[in-house]
C-alpha positions as a Markdown table, in Angstrom:
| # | Residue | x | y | z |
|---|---|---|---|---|
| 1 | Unk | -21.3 | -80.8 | -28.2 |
| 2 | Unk | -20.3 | -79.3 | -31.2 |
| 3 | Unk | -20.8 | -75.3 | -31.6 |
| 4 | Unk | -20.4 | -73.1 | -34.9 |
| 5 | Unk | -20.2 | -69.8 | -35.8 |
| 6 | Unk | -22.2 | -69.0 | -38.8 |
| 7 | Unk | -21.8 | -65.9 | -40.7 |
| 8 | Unk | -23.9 | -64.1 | -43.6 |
| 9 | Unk | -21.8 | -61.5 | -45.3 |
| 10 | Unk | -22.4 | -59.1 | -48.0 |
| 11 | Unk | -19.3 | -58.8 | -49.7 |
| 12 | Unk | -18.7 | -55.8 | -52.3 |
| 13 | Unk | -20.1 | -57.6 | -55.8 |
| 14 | Unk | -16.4 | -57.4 | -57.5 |
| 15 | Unk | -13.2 | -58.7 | -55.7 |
| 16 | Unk | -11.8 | -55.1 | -56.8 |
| 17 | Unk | -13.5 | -53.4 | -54.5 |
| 18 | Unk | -12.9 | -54.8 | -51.5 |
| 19 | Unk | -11.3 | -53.1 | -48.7 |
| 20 | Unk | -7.9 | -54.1 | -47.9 |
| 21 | Unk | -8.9 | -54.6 | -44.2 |
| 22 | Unk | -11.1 | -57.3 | -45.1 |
| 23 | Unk | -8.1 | -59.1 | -46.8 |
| 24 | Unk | -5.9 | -58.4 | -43.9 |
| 25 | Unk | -8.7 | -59.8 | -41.8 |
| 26 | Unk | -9.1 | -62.9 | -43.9 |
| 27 | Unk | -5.3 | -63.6 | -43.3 |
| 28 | Unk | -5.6 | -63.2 | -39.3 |
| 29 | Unk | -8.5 | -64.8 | -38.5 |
| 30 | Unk | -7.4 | -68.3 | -38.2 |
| 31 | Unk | -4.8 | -67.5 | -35.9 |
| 32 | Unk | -7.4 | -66.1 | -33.4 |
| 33 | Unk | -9.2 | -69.0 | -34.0 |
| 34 | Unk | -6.4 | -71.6 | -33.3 |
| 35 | Unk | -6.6 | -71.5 | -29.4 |
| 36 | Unk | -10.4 | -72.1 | -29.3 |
| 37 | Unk | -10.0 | -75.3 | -32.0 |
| 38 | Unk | -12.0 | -73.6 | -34.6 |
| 39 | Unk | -11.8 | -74.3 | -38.5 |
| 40 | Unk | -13.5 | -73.1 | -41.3 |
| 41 | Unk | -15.9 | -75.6 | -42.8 |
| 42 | Unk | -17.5 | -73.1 | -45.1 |
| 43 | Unk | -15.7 | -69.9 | -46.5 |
| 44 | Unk | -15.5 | -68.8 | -50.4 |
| 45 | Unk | -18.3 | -71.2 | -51.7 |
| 46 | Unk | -19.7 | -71.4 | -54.6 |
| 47 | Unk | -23.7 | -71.5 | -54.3 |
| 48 | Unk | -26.3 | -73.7 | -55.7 |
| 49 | Unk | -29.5 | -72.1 | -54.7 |
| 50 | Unk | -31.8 | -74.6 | -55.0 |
| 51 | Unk | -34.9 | -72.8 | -52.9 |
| 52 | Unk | -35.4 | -68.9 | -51.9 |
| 53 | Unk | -32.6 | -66.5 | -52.6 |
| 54 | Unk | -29.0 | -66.1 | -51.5 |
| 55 | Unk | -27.9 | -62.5 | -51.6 |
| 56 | Unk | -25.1 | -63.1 | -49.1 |
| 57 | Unk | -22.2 | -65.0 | -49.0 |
| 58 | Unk | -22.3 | -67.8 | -45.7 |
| 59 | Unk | -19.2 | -68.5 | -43.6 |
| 60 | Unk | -19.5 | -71.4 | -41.1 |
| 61 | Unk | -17.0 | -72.3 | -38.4 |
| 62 | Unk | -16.6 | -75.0 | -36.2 |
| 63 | Unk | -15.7 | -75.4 | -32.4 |
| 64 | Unk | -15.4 | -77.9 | -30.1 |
| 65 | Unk | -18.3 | -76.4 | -28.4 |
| 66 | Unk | -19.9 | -73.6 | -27.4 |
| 67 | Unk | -17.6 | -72.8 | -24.7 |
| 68 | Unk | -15.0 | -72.4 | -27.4 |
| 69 | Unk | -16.9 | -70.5 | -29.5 |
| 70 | Unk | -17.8 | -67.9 | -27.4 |
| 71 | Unk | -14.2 | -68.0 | -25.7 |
| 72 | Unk | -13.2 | -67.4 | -29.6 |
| 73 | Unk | -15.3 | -64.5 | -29.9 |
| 74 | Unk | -15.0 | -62.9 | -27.2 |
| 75 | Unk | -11.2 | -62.9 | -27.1 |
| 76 | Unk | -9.2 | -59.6 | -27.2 |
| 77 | Unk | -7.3 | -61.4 | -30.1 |
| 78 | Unk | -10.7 | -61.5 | -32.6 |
| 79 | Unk | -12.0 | -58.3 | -30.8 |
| 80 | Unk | -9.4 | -56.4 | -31.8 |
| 81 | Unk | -9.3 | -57.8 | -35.5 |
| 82 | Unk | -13.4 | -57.7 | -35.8 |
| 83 | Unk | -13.6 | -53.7 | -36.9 |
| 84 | Unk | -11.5 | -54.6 | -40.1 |
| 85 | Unk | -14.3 | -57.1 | -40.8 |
| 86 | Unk | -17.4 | -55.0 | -39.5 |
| 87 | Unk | -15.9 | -51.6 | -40.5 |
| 88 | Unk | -16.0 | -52.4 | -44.2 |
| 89 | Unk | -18.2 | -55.7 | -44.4 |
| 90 | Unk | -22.3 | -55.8 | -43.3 |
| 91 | Unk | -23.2 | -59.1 | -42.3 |
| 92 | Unk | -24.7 | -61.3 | -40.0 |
| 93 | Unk | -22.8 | -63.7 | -37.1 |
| 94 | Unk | -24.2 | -66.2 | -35.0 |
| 95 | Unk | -23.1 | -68.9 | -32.2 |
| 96 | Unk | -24.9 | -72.3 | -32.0 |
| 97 | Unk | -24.6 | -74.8 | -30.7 |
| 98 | Unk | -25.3 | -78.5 | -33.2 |
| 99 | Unk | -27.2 | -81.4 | -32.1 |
| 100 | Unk | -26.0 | -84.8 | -30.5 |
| 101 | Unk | -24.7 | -87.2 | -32.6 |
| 102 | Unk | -27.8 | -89.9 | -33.7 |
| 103 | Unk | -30.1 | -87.0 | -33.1 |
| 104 | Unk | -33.5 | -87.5 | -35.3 |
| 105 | Unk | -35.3 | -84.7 | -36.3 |
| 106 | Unk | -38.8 | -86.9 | -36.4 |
| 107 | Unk | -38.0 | -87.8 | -32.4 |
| 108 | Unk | -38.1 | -83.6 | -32.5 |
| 109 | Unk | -41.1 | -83.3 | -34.2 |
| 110 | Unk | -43.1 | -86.2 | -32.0 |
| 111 | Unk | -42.2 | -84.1 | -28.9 |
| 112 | Unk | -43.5 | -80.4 | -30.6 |
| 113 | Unk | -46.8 | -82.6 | -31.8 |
| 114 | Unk | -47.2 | -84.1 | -28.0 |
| 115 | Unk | -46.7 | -80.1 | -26.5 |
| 116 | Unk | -49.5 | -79.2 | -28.9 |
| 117 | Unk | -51.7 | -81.8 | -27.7 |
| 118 | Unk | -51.4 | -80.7 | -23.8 |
């Protein structure tokens, strides 16, 4: 099943000011994430906030699974380029894993209702 690695990162508030790490990270990255079959699917978005507030900027990567992505993450290659990210860059990173393809969120919320019931 599919897995992704979703990220919220603060990023300085002007381009000029960040750290040239971060850049050289930002060139790396993909190659660490190559052998796992990871790709961005969200990076350098432009936001339409449509409920609550977005302060930070949202990165999301996708695996093959969740295998993958903690094989990507846990690799010396991305452990050894991480500090140039963490180092200059507060965020946010998670691993999860998506749902099956047809899933339906109401078949979900049927189960949570029966648990509730006893």
């Amino acid at each position: 099943m599919t897995a992704y690695a979703i990220g919220n990162l603060c990023p300085p508030a002007r381009v000029e000011d960040i750290d040239e790490r971060v850049l050289v990270y930002m060139e790396r990255i993909q190659s660490t994430l190559d052998p796992f079959g990871g790709r961005f699917l969200v990076h350098n978005a432009t936001l339409d906030v449509r409920e609550g507030q977005w302060t930070k900027a949202p990165v999301i990567i996708e695996f093959p699974g969740m295998d993958e992505a903690r094989g990507w993450y846990d690799s010396a290659a991305y452990q050894e380029l991480l500090p140039f990210r963490t180092d200059h860059m507060a965020g946010d990173v998670v691993l999860v894993e998506g749902v099956a393809p047809g899933y339906d969120a109401a078949h979900t919320a049927a189960a949570m209702r029966a648990m509730r019931q006893g």
